[in-house]
MOPAC internal coordinates of N, CA, C and O (Angstrom, degrees):
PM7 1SCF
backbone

  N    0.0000 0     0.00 0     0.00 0    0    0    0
  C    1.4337 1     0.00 0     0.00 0    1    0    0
  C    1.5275 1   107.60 1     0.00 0    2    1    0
  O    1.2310 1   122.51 1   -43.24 1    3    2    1
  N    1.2623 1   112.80 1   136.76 1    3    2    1
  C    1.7716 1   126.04 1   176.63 1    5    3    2
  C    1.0627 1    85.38 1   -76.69 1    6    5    3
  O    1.2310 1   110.08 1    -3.30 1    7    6    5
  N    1.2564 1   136.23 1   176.70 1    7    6    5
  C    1.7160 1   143.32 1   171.66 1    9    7    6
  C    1.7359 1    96.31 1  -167.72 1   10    9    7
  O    1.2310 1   122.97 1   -70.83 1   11   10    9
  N    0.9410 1   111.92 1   109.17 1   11   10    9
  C    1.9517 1   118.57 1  -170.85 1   13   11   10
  C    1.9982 1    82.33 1   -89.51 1   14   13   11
  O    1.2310 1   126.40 1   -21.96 1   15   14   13
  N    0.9960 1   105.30 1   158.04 1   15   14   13
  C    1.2795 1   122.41 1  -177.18 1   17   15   14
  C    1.5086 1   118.68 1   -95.09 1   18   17   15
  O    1.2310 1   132.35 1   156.00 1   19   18   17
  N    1.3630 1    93.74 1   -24.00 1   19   18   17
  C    1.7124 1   108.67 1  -166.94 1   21   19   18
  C    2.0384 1    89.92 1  -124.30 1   22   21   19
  O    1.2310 1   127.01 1   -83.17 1   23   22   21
  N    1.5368 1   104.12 1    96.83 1   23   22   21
  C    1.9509 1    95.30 1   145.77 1   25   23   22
  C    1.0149 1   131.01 1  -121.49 1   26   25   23
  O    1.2310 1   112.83 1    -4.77 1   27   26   25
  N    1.4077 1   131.15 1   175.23 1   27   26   25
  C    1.3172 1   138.85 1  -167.06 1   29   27   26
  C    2.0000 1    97.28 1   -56.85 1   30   29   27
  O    1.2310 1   117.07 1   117.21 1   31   30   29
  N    1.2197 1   123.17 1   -62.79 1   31   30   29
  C    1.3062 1   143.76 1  -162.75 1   33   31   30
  C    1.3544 1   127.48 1   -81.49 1   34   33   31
  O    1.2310 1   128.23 1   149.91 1   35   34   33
  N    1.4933 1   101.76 1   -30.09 1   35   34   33
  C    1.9848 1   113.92 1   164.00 1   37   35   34
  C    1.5628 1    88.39 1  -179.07 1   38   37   35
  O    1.2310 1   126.74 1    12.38 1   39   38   37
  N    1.4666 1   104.64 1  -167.62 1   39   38   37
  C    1.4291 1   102.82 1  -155.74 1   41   39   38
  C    1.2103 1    99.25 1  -133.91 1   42   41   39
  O    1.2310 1   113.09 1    15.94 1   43   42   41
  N    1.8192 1   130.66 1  -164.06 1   43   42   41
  C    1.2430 1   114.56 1  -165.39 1   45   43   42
  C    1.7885 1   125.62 1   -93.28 1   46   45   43
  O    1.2310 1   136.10 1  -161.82 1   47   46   45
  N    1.3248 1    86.44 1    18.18 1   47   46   45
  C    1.7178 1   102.66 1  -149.21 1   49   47   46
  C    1.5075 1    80.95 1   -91.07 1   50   49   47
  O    1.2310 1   117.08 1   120.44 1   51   50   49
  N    1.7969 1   123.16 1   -59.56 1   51   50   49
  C    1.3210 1   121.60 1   171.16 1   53   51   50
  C    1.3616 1   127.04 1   -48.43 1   54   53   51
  O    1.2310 1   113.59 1   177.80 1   55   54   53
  N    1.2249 1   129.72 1    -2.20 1   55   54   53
  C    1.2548 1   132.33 1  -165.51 1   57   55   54
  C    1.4177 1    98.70 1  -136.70 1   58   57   55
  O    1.2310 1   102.02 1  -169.31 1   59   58   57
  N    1.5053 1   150.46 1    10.69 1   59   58   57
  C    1.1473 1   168.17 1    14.74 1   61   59   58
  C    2.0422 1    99.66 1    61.40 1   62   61   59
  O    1.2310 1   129.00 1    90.40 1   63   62   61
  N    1.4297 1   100.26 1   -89.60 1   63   62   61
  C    1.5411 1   108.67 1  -177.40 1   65   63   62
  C    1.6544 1    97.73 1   -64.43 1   66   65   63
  O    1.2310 1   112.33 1   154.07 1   67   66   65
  N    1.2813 1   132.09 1   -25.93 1   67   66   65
  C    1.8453 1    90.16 1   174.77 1   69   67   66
  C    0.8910 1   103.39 1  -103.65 1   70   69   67
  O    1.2310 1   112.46 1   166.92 1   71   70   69
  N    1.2592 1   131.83 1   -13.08 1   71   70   69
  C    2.1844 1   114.83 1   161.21 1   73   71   70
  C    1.2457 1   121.43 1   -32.75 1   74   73   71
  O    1.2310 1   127.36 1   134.89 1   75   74   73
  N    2.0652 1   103.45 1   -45.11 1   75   74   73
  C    1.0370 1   108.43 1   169.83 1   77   75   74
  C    1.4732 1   149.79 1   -52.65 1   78   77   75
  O    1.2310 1   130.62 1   147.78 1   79   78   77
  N    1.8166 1    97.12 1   -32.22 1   79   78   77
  C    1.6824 1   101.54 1   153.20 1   81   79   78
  C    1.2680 1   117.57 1  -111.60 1   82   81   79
  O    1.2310 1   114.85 1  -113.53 1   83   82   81
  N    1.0996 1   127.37 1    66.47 1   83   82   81
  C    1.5310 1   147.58 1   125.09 1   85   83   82
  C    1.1726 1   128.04 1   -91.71 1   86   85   83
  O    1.2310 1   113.85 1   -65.54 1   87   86   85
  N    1.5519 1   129.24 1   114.46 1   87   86   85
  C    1.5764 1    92.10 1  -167.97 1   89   87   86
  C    1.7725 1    93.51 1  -122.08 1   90   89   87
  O    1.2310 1   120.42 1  -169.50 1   91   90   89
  N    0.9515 1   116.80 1    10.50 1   91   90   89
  C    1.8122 1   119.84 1   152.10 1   93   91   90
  C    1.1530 1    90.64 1   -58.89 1   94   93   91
  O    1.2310 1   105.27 1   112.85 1   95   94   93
  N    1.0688 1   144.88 1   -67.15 1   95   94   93
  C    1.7769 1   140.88 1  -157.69 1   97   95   94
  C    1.3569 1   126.88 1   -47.74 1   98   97   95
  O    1.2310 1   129.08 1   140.97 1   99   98   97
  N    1.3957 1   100.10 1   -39.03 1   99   98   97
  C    1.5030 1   116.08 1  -145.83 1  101   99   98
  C    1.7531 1   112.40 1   -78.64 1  102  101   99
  O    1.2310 1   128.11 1  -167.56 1  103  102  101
  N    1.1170 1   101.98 1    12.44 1  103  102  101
  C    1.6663 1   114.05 1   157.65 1  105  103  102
  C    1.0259 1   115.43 1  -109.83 1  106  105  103
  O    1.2310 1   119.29 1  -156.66 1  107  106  105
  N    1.5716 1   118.95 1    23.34 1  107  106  105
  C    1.6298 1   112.94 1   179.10 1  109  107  106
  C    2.2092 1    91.37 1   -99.50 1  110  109  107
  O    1.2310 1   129.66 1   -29.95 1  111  110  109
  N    1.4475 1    98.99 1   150.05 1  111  110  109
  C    1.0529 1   106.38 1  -176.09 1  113  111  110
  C    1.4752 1   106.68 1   -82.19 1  114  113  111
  O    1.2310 1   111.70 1   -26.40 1  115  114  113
  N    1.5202 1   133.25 1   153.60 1  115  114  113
  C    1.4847 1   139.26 1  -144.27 1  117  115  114
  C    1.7763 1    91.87 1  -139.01 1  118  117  115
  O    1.2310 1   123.54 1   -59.76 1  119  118  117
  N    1.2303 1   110.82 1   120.24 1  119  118  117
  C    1.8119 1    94.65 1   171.95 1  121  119  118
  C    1.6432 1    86.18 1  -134.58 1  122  121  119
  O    1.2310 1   112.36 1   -28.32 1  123  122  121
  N    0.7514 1   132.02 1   151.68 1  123  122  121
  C    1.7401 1   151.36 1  -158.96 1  125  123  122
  C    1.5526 1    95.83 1  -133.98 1  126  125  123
  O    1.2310 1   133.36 1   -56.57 1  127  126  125
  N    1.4278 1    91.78 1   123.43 1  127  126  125
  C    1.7020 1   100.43 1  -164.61 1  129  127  126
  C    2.1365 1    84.05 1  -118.67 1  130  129  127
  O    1.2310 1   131.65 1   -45.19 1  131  130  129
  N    1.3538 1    95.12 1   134.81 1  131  130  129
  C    1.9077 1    90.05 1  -178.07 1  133  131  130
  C    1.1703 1    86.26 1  -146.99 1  134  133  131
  O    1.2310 1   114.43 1   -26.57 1  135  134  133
  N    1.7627 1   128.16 1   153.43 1  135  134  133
  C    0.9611 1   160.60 1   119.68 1  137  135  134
  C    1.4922 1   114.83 1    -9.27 1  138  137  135
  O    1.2310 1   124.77 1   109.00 1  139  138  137
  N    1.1516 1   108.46 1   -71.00 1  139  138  137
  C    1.9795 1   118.04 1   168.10 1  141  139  138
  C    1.6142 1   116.09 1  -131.25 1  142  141  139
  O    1.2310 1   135.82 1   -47.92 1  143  142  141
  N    1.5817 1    86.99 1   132.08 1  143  142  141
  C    1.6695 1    86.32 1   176.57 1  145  143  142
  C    1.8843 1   109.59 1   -67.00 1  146  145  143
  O    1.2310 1   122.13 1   -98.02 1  147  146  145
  N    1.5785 1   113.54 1    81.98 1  147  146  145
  C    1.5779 1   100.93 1   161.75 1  149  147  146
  C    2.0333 1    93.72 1   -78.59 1  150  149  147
  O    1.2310 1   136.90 1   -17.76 1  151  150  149
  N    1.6827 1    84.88 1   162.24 1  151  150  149
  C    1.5244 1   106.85 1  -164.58 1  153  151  150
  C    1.3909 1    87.10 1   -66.97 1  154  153  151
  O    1.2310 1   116.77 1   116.37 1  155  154  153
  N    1.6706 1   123.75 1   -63.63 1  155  154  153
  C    0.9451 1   149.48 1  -128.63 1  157  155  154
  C    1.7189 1   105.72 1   -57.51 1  158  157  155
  O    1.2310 1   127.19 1   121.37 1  159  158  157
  N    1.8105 1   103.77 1   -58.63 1  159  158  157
  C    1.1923 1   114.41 1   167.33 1  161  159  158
  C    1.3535 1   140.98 1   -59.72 1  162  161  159
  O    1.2310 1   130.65 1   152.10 1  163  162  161
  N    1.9551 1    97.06 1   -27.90 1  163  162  161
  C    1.2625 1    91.41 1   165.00 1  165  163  162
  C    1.3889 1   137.00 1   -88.43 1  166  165  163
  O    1.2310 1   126.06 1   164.16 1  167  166  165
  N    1.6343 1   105.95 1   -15.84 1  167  166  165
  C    1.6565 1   101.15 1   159.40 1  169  167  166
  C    1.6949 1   110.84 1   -61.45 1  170  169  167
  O    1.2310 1   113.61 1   126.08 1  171  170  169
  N    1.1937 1   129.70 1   -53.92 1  171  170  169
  C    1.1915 1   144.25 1  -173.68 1  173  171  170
  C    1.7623 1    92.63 1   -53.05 1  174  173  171
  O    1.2310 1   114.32 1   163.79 1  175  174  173
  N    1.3464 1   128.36 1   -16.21 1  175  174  173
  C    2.1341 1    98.54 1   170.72 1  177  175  174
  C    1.6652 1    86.18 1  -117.33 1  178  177  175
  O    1.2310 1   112.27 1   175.08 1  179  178  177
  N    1.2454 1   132.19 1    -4.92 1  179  178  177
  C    1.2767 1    92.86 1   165.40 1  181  179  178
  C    1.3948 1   111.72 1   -98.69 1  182  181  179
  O    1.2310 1   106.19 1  -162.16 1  183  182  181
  N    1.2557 1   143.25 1    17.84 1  183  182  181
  C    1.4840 1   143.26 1   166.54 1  185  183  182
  C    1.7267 1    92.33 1   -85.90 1  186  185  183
  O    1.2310 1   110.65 1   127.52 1  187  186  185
  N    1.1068 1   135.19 1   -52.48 1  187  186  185
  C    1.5176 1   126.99 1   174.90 1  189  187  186
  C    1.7772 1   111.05 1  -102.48 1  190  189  187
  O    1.2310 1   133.18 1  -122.64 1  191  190  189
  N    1.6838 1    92.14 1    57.36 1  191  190  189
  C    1.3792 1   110.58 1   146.75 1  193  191  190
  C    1.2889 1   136.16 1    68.00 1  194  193  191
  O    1.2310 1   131.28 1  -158.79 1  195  194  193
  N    1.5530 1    95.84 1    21.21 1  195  194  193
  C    1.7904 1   122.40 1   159.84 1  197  195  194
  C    1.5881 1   118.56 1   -50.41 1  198  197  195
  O    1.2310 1    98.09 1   -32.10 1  199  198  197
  N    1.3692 1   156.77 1   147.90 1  199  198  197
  C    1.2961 1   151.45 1   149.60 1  201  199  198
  C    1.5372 1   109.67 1   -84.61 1  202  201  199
  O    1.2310 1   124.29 1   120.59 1  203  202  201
  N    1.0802 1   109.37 1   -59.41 1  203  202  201
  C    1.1717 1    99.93 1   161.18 1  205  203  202
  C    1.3833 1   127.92 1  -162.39 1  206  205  203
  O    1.2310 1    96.35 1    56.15 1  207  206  205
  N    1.2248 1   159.35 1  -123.85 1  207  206  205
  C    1.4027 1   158.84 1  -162.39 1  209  207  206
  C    1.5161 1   126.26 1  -168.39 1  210  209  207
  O    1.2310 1   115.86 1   -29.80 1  211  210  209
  N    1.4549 1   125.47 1   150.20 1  211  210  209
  C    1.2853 1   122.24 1   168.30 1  213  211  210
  C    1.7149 1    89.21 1  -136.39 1  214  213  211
  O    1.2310 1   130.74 1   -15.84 1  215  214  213
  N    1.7141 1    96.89 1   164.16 1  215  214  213
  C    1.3819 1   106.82 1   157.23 1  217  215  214
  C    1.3972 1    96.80 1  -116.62 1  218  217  215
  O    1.2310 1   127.52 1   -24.84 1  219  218  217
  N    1.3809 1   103.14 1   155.16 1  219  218  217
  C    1.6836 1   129.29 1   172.58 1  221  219  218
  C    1.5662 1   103.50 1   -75.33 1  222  221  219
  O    1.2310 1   118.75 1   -10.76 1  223  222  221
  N    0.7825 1   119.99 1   169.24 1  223  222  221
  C    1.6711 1   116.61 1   -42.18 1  225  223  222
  C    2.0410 1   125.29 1   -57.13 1  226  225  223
  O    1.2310 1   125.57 1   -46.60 1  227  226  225
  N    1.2327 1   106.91 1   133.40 1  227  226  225
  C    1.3938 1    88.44 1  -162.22 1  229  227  226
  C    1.4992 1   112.02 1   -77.41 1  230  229  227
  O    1.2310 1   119.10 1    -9.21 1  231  230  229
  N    1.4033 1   119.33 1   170.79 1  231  230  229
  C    1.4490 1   112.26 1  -179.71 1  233  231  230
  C    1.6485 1   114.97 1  -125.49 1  234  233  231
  O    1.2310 1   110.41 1   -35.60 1  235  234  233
  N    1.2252 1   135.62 1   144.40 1  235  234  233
  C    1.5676 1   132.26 1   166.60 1  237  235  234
  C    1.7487 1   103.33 1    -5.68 1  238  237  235
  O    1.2310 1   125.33 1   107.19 1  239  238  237
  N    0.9375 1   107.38 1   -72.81 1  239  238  237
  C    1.9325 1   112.24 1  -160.87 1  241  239  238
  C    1.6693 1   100.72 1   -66.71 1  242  241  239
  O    1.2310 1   107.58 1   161.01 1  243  242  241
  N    1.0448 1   140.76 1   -18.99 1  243  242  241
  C    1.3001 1   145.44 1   173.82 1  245  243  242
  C    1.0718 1   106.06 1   -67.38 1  246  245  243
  O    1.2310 1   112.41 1   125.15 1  247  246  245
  N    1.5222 1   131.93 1   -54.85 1  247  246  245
  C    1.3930 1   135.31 1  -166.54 1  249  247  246
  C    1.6492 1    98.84 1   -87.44 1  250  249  247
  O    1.2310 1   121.43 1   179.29 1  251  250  249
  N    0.9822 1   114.88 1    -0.71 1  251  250  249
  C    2.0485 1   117.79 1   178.86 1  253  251  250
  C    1.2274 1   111.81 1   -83.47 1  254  253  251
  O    1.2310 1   128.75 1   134.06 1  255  254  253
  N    1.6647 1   100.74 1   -45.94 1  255  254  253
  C    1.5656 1   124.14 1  -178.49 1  257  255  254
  C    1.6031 1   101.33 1   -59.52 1  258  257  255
  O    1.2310 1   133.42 1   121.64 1  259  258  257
  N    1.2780 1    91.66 1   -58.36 1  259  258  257
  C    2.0298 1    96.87 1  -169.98 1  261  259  258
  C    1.3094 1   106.96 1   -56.77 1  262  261  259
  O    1.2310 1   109.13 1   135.99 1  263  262  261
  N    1.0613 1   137.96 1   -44.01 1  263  262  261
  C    1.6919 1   146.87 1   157.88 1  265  263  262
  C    1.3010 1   126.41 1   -34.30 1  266  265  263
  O    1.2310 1   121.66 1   126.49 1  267  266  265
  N    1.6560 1   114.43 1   -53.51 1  267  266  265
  C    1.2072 1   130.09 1   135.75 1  269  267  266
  C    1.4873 1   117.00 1   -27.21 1  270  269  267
  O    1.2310 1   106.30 1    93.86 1  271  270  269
  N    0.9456 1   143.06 1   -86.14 1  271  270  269
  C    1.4583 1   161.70 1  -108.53 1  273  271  270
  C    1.7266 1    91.98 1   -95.27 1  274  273  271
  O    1.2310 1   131.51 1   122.16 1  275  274  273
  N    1.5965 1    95.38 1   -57.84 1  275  274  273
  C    1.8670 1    96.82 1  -177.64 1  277  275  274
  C    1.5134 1    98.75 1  -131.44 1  278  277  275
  O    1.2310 1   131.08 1   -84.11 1  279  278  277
  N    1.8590 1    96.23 1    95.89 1  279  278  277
  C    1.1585 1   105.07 1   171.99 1  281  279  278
  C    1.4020 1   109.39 1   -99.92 1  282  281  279
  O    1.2310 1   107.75 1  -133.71 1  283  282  281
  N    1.4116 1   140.47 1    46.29 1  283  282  281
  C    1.4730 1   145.62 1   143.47 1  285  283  282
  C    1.3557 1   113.84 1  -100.39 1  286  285  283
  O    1.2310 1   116.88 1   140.79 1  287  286  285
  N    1.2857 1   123.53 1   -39.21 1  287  286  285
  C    1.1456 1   124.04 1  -178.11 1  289  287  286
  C    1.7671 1   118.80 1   -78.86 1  290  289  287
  O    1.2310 1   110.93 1  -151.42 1  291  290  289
  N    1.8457 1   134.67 1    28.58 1  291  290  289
  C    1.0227 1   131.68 1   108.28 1  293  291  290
  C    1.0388 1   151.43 1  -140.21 1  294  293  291
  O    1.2310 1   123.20 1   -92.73 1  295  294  293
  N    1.3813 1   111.47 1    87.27 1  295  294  293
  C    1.2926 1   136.12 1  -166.19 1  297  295  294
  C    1.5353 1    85.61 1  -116.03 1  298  297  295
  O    1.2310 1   132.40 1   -35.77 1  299  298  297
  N    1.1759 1    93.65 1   144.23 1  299  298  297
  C    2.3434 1   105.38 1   171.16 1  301  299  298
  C    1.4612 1    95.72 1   -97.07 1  302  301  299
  O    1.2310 1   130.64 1   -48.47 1  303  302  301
  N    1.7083 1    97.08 1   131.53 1  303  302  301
  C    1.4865 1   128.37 1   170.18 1  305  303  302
  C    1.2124 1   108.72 1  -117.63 1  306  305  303
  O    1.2310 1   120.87 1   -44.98 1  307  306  305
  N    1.4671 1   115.95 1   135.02 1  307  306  305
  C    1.5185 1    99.38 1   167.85 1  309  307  306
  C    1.3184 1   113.57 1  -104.75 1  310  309  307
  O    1.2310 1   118.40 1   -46.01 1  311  310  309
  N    1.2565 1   120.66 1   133.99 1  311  310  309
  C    1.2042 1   112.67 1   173.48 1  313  311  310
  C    1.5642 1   135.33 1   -56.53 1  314  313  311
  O    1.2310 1   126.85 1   -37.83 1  315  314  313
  N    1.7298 1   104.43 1   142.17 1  315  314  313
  C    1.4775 1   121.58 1  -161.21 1  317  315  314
  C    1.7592 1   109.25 1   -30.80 1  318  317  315
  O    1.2310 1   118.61 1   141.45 1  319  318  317
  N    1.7973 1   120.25 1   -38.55 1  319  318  317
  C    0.8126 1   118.87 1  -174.38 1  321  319  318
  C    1.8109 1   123.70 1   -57.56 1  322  321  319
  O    1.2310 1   123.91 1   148.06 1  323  322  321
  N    1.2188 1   110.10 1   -31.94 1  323  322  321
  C    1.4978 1   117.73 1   176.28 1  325  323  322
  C    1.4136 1   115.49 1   -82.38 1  326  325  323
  O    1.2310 1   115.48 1   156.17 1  327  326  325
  N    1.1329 1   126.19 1   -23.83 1  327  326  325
  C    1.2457 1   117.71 1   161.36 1  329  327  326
  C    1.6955 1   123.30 1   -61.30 1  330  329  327
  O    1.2310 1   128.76 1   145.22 1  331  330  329
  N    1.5194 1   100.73 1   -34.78 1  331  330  329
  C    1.9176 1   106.66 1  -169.88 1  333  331  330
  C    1.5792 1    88.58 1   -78.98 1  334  333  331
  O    1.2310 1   117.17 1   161.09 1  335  334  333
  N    1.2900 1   122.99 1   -18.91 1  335  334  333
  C    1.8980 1   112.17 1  -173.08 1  337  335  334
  C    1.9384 1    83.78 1   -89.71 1  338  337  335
  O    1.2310 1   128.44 1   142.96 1  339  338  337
  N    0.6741 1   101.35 1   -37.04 1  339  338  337
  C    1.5704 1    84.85 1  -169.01 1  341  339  338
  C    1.6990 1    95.20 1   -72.39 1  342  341  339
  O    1.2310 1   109.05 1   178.48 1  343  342  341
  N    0.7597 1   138.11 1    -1.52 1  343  342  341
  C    1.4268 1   116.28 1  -168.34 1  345  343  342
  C    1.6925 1   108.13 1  -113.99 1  346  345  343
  O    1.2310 1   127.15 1   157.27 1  347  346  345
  N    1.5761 1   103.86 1   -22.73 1  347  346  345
  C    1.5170 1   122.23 1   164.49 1  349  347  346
  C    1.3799 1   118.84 1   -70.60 1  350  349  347
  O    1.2310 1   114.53 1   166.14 1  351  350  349
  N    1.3884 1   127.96 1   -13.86 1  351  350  349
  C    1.3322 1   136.23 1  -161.21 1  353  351  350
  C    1.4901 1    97.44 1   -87.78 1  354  353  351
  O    1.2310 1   124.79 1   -43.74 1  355  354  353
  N    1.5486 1   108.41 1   136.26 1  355  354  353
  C    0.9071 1   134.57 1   162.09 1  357  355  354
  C    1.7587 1   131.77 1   -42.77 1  358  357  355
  O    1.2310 1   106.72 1   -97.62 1  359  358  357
  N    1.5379 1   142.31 1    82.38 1  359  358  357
  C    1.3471 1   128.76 1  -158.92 1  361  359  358
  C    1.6434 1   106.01 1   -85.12 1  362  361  359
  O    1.2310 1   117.22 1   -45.28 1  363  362  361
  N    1.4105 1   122.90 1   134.72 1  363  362  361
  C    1.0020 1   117.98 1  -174.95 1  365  363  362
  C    1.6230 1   106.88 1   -81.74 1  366  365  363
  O    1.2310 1   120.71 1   -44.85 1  367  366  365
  N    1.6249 1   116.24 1   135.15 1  367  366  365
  C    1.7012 1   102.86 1   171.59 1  369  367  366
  C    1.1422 1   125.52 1   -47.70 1  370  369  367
  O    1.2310 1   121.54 1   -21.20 1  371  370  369
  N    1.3210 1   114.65 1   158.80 1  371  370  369
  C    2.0092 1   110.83 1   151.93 1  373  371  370
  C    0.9198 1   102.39 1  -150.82 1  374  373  371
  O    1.2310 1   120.10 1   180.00 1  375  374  373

């Protein structure tokens, strides 16, 4: 998940604290997109569960690095549920 720091409607800190009580979620990866790296904020989203951060505007080598950094988190999984329907499904003979 991108997470911009600054939105129209609340900001990233609230959306930060209810990730936090979700806990289906909480293996989703968190990147905190800010305007300026202040120190302040960015210790403050990775103590409530940032991975890591960009400042805006981002550039080619930023998003290489981040790719780099957590190379498990994109690979496509399907979730457990499609496998148990696929495995319940009916095969037609031939």
């Amino acid at each position: 998940m991108f997470l911009d720091m600054k939105m129209r409607f609340t900001d990233g800190f609230e959306v930060l604290d209810w990730l936090q009580l979700q806990p289906h979620l909480r293996s989703i990866l968190v990147i905190v997109l800010t305007g300026a790296a202040e120190l302040v904020e960015v210790k403050r989203a990775y103590k409530m569960g940032a991975h890591s951060f960009m400042v805006k505007p981002c550039h080619r080598e930023d998003i290489l690095n981040l790719i780099k950094n957590f190379p498990n988190h994109w690979t496509l999984r399907e979730p457990s549920w499609i496998n148990r329907a696929r495995s319940s499904e009916k095969r037609p003979d031939r």
